[in-house]
MARLOPA-302210 format. One record per atom (N, C-alpha, C): x, y, z; residue in one letter. Coordinates in steps of 0.1 Angstrom, whole numbers, plus 2048, in hexadecimal, padded with zeros to 3 digits. Layout:
residues N
XYZA ...
//
This chain:
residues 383
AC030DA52X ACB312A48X AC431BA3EX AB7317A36X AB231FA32X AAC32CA33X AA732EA43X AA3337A46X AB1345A4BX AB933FA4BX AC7349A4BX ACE34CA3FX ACE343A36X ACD349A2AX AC3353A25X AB5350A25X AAC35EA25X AB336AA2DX AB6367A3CX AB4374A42X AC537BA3EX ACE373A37X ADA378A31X AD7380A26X ACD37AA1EX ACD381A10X AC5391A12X AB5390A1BX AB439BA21X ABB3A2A25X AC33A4A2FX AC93ABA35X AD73B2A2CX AD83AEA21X AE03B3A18X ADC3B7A0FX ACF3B4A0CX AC73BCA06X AC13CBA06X ABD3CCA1CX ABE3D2A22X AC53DFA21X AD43DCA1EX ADA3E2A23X AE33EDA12X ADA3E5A08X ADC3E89FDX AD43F89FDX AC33F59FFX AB93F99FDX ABA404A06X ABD405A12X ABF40DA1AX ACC41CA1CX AD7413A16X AE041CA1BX AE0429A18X AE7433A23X AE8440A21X AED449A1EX AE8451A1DX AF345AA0FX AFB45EA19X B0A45FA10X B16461A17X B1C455A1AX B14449A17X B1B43BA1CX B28437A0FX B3042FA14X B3A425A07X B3341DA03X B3041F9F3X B2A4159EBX B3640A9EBX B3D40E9E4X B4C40D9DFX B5C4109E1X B664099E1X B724129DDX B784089D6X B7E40F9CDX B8B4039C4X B964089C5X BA43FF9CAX BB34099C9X BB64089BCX BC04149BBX BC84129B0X BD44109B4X BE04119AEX BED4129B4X BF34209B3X BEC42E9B0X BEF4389AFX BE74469B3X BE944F9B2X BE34599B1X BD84599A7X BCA45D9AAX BC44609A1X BBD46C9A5X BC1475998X BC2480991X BB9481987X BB747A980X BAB47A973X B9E48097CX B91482971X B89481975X B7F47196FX B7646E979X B7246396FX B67464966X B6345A95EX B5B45E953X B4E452954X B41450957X B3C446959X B35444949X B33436941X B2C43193BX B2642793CX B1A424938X B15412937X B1440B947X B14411951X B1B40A95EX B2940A960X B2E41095BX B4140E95FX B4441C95FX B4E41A969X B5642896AX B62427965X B6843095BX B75431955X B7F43A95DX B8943A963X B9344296BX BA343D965X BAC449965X BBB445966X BC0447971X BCD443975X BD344497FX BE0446980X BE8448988X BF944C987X BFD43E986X BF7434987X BFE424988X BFF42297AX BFD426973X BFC42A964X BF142195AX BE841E964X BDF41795FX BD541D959X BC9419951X BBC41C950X BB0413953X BAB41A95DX B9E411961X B9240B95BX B8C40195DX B7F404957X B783F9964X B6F3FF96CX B693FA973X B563F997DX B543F1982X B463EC97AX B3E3F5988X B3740398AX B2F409991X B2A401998X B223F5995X B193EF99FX B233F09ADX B2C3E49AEX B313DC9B3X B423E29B5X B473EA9ABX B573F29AFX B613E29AAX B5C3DD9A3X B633D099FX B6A3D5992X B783CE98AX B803D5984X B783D0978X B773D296BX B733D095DX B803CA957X B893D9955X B943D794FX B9F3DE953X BA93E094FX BB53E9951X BBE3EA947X BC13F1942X BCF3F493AX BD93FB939X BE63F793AX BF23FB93EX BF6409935X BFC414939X C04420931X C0F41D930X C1742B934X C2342C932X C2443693DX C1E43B941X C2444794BX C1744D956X C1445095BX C06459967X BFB45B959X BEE45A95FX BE545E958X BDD46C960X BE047795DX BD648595EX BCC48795BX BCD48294EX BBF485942X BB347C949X BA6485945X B9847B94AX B9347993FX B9046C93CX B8B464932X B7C46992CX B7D46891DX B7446C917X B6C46090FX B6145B912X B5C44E90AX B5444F8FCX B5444B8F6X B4C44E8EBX B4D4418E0X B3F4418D9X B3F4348D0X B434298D3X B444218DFX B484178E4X B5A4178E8X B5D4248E9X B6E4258EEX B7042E8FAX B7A42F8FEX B7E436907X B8B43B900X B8D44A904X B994528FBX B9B455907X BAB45890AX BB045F917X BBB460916X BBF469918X BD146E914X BDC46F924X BE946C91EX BF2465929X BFC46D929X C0446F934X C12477935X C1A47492DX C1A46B926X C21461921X C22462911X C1D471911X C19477900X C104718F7X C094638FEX BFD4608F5X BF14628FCX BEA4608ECX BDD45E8F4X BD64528EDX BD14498F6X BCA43C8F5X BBB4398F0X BB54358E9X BAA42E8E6X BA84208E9X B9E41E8F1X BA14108FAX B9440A8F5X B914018F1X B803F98F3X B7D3FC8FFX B703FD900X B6A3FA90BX B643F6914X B633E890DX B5D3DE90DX B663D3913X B743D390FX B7E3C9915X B8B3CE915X B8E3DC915X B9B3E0917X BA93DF90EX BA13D9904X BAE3D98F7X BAD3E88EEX BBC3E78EEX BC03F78E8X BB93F78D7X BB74018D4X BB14008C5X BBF40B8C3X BBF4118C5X BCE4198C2X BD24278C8X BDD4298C6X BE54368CFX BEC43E8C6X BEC4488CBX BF34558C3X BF745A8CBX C0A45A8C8X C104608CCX C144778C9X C1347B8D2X C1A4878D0X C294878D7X C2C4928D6X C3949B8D8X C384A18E9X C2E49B8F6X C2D4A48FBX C2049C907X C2449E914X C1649A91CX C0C49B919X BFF49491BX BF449991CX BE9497928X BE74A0931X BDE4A1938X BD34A7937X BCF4A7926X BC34AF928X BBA4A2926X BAC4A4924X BA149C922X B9B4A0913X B9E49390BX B99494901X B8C4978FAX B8B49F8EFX B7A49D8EFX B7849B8DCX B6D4918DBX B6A48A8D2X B604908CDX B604958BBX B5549B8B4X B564968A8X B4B4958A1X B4748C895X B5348388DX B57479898X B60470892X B6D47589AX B6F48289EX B8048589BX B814868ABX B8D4838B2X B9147F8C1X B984908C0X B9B49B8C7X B9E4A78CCX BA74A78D3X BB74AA8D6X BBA4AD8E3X BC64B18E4X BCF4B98EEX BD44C28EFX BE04BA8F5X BEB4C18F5X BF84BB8F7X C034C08FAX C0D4C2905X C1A4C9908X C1F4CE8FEX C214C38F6X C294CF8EAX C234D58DEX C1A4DE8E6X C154EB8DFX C0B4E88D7X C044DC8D4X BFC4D78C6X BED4D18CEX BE74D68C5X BDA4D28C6X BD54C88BCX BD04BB8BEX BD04B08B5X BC74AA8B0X BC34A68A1X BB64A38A2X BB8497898X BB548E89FX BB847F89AX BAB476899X BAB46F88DX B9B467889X B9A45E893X B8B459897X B8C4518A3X B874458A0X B8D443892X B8B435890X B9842B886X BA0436883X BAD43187EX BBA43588AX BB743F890X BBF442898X BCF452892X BC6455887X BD0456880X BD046687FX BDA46F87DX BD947D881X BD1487870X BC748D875X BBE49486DX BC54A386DX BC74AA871X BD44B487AX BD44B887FX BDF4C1882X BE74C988FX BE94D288FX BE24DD898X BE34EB89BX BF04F28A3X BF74F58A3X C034F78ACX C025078B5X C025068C1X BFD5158C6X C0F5158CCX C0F5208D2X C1E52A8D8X C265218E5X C1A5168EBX C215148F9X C155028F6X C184FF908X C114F1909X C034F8907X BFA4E9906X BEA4EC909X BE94E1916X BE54E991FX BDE4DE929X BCF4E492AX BC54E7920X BBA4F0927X BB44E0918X BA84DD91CX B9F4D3916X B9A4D990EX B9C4D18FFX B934D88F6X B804D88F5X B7C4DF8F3X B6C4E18EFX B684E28E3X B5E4DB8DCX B5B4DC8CEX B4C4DF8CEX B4C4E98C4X B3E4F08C2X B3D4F68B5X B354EC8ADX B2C4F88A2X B3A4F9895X B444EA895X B4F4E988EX B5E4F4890X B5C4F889EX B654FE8A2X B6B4FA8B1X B794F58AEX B7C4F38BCX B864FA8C2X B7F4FF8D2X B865098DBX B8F5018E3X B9F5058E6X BA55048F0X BAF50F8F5X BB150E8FDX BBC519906X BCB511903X BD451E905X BE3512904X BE751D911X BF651C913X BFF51E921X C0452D914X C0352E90CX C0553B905X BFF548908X BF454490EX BED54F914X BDF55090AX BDD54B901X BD254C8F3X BC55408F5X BBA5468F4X BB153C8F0X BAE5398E4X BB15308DFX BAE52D8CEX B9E5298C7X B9B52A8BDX B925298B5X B945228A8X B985168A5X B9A50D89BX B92508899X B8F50588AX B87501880X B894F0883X B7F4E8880X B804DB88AX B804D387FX B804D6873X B844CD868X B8F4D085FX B964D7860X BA34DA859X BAB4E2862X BA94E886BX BB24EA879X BBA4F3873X BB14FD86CX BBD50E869X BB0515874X BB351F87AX BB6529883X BAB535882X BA1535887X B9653F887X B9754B88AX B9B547897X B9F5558A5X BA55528ABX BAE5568B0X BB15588C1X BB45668C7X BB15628D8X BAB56D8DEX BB95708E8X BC15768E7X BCA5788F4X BC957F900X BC857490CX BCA576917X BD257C923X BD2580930X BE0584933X BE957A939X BE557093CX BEE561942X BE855693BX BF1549942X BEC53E93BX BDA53993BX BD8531931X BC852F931X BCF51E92DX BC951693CX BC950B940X BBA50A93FX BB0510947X BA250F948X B9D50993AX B9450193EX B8F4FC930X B8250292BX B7F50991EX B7250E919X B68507918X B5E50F918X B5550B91AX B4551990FX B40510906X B3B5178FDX B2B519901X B215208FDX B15522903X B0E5318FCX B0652C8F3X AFD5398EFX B0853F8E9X B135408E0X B175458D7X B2654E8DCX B265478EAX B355508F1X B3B5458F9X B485468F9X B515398FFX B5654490AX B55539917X B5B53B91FX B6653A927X B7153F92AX B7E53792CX B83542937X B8E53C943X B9353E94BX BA354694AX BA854A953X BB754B94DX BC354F95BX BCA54F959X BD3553968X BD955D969X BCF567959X BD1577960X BC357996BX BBD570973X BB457397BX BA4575975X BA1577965X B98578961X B9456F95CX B8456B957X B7C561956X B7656B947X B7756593AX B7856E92EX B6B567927X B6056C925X B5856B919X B5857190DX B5A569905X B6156C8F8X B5556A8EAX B505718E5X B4456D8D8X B515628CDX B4655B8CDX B4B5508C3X B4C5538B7X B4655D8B1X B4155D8A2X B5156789DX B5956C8A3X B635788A2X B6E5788ACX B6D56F8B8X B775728C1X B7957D8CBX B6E5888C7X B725938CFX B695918E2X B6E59B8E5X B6C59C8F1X B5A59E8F4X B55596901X B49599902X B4859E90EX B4F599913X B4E5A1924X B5C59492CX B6059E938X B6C59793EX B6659B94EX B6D58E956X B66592967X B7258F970X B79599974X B8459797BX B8359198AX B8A58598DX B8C58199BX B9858599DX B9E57D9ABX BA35879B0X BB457A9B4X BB75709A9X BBB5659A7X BBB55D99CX BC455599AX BC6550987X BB954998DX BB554397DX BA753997BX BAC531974X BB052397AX BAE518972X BA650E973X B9D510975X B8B50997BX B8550C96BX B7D501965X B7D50595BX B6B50695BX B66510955X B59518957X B4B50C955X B4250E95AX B3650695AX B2C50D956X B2550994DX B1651694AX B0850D94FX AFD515958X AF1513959X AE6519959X ADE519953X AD1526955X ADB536954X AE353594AX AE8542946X AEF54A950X AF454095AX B01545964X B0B53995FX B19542961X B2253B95FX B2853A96CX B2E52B970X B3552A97BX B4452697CX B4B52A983X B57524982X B6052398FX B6A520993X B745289A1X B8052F99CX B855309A7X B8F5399A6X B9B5369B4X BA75369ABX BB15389B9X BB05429C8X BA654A9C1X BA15549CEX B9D54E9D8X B985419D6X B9353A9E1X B7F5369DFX B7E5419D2X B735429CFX B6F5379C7X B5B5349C8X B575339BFX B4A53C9BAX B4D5429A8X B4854B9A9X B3754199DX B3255399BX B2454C995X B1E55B98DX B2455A97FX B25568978X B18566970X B1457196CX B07576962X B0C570954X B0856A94EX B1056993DX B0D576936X B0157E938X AFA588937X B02592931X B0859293DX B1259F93EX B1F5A3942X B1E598949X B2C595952X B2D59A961X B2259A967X B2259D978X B1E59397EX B25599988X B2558E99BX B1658599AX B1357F99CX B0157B99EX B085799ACX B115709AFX B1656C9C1X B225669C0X B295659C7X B3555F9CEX B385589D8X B3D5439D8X B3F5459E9X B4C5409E9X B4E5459F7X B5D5419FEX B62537A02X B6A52D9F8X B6D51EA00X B7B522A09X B82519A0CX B8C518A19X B9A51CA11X B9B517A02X BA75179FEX BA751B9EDX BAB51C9E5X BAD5199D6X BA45149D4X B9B5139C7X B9350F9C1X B9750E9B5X B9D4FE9ACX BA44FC99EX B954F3997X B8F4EB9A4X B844E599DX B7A4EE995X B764DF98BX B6B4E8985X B5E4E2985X B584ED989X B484E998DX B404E4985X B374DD989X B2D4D3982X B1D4D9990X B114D8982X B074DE986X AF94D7985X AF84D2990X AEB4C998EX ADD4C9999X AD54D1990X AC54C999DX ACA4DC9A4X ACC4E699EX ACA4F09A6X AD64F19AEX AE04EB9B3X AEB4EB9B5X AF84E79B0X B024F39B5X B104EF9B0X B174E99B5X B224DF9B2X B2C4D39BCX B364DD9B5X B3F4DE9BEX B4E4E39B9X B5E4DF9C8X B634DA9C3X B6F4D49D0X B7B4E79CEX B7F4DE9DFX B874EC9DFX B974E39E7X BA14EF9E3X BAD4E99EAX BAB4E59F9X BA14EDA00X B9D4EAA10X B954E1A0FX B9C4D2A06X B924C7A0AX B854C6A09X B804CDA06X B6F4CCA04X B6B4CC9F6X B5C4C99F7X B544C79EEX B494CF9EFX B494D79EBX B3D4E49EEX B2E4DE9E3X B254E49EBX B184E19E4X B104EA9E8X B0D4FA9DCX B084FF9DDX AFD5059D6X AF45099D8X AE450C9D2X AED5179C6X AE65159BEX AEB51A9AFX AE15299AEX AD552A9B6X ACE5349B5X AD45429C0X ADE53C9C9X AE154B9CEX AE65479D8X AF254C9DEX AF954B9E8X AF45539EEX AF05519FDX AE6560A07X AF156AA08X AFD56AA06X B06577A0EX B085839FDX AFE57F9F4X AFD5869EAX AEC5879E2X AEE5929DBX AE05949DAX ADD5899CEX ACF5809CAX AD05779C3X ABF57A9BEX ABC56F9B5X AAF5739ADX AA25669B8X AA756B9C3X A985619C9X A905689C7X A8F5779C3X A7C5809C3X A7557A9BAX A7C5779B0X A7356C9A7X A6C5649A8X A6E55A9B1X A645519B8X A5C5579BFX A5C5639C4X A5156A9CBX A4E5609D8X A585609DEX A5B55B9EFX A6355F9F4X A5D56A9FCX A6556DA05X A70566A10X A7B56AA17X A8555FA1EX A7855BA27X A72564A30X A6F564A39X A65556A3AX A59555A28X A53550A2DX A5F540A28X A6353DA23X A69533A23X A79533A26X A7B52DA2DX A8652DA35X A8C51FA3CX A97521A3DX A9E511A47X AA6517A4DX AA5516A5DX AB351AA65X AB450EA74X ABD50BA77X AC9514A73X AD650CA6BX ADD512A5FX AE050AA58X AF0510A57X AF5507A5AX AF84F9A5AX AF04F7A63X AE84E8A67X AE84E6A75X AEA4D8A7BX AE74D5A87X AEB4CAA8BX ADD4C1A92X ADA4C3A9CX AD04B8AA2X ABE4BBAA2X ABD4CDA97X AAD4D0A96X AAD4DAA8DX AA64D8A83X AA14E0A7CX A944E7A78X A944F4A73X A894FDA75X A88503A67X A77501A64X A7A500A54X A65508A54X A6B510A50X A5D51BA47X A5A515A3CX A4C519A36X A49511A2DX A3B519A25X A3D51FA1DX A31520A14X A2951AA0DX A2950FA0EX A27504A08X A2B4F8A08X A2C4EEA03X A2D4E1A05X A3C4E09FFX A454D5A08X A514D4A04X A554C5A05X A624C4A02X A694B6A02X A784B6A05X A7C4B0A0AX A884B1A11X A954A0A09X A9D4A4A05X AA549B9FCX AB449DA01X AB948F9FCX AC548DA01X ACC4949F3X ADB4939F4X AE24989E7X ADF48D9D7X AE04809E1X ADD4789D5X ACF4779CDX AC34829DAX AB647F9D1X AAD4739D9X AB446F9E3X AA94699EFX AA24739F3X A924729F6X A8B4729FDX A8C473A08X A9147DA10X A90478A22X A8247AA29X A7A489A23X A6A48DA27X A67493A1EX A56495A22X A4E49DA1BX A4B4A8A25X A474B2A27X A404BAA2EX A384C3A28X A2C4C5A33X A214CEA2CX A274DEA2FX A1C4E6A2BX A1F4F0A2CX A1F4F8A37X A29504A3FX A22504A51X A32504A55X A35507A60X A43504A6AX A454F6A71X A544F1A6BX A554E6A71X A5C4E9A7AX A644E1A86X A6A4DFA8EX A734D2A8CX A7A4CCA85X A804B9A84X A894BAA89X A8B4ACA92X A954ABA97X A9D4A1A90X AAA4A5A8BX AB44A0A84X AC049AA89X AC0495A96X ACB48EA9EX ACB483A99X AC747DA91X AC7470A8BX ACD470A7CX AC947CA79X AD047EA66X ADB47DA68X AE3476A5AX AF3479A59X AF6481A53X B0248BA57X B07496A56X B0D495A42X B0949DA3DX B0A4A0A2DX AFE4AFA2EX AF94B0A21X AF34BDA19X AEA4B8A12X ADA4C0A1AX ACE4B9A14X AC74C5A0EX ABE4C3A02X AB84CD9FDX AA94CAA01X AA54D9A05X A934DCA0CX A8D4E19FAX A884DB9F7X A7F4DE9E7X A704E19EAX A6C4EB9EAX A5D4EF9E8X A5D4F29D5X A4F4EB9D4X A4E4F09C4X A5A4ED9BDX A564F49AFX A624EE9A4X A6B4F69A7X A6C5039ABX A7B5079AAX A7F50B9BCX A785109C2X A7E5149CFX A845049D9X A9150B9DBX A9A5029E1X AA450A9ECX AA75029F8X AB2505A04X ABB4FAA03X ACA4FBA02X AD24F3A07X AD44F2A11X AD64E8A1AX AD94EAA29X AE64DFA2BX AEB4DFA3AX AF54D8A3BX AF34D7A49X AFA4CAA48X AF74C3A57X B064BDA5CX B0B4C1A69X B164C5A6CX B1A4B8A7FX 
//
């Protein structure tokens, strides 16, 4: 009996230590649609749901922490800060929850849904609201500091920077409000609504709009810095890395502009609409598209456009992986010494420098990165 208990606890141990990327760690139901995005702190993940709940649940294991009841669908993705979670409800409030055990510390009601995601700066909770107001409430009394009123709803997430906070409203305007007394800097008018959420960087905010343009705007005046026409509204809200900006677009696109100046660096083609907004990590972009997918792409240059690999001074030829996508062998040039990783950051190999030949009928089908050196990298995919 003892010895099967060992070979139980092994073997689940096993199977801990081992698993492969792309495997179910986890799943938890809710009783609704979820729409939010989630927000991880401390080991827990925070999410809302159409069941009108809010979650709080424990990463290891997908086990519940806590829950607390609304009043109507939750949209908004949760913003944690100082031991709370702030997250706004259809239901015209927005909640401050402990964190710790799910009791409400307090709610503020508006005039108006809120699906935006709140954002929290020196004390004061941020956030935007159907009926036309932008709100800025202490986040420790609960209690309103004030209210900006723009022409139409806001559903675009506010951003705070440098005591100025940016948001877009359904008026067509990106605003520039003073983040301690909430009178009115700038605003920049656009030619359709600006849902897209800004995004600030080096002295110019970036924001989207559904006259088809992606608008960088200088902070210090509001005026124009440069504008990049697609070819479809933008409500993907912009991502900055090493001085490209990323975003999608209803065109189907996901694009990857110069902050510079405002030109193409590359573009790729997903299946459908692109409303997600990208997140940029390890040299690649994640961005979801209405065609169901989850794209993962090298942030240094999509090949069907010209990109800055001369910099590395490696040629394609001598480093290379084909054929990619692929399925049961790969073929990989090598100037040097490289390493081969899963998305999560496993280790699958090492290889020296020289032409490989691997046979990959055994790997499971996902997107692995080939890394020589600190910066040269291939995404590949396995099909």
């Amino acid at each position: 009996m003892k010895n099967l208990l060992i070979i139980i606890i092994l073997l689940t141990l096993s199977s801990l230590l081992f698993s492969a990327p792309g495997d179910l760690i986890w799943r938890y139901q809710t009783g609704g649609y979820v729409n939010s995005s989630p927000c991880v702190s401390d080991g827990v993940i925070y999410v809302g749901s159409w069941d009108y709940y809010i979650y709080a649940i424990n990463c290891s294991d997908g086990t519940l922490k806590w829950r607390y009841r609304t009043f109507n669908y939750i949209d908004s993705s949760p913003y944690v800060s100082d031991g709370f979670v702030y997250i706004g409800c259809l239901d015209g409030y927005i909640y401050a929850i402990n964190y710790s055990d799910g009791t409400r510390k307090w709610r503020f009601g508006t005039n108006g849904s809120i699906s935006t995601t709140p954002c929290v700066s020196n004390g004061v909770v941020y956030v935007g609201s159907g009926d036309h107001c932008l709100f800025a409430i202490n986040n420790s009394s609960g209690t309103l500091q004030w209210r900006y009123e723009t022409g139409a709803g806001i559903y675009s997430s506010p951003c705070v920077s440098d005591g100025v906070v940016y948001v877009g409203s359904v008026d067509n305007y990106l605003y520039a409000i003073n983040s301690s007394v909430g009178t009115l800097k700038w605003r920049y008018q656009t030619g359709g609504y600006v849902i897209s959420s800004p995004c600030v960087s080096d002295g110019v905010v970036y924001v989207g709009s559904r006259d088809h343009y992606l608008y960088a705007i200088n902070i210090s005046d509001g005026t124009l810095f440069w504008r990049y026409k697609t070819e479809n509204w933008i409500y993907s809200s912009p991502c900055i890395s090493d001085r490209v900006v990323y975003f999608g677009s209803y065109a189907y696109y996901l694009y990857a502009i110069n902050c510079s100046d405002g030109t193409l660096k590359w573009r790729y083609q997903t299946g459908s609409d692109v409303d997600s907004s990208p997140c940029v990590s390890d040299g690649v972009v994640f961005i979801g598209s209405h065609d169901c997918y989850l794209y993962a792409i090298e942030t240094y240059g999509y090949k069907g456009f010209k990109d800055n690999k001369k910099r590395f001074n490696l040629p394609e030829k001598q480093f290379s992986v084909s054929p990619n996508p692929f399925t049961d062998r790969l073929t990989i040039s090598l100037p040097s010494s490289a390493s081969i990783y899963s998305l999560t950051g496993q280790l699958i190999m090492n290889l020296p420098k020289g032409k490989h030949s691997l046979d990959t009928s055994k790997w499971r089908e996902g997107v692995y990165i080939v890394k020589s050196g600190m910066e040269c990298k291939r995404v590949v995919k396995i099909r």
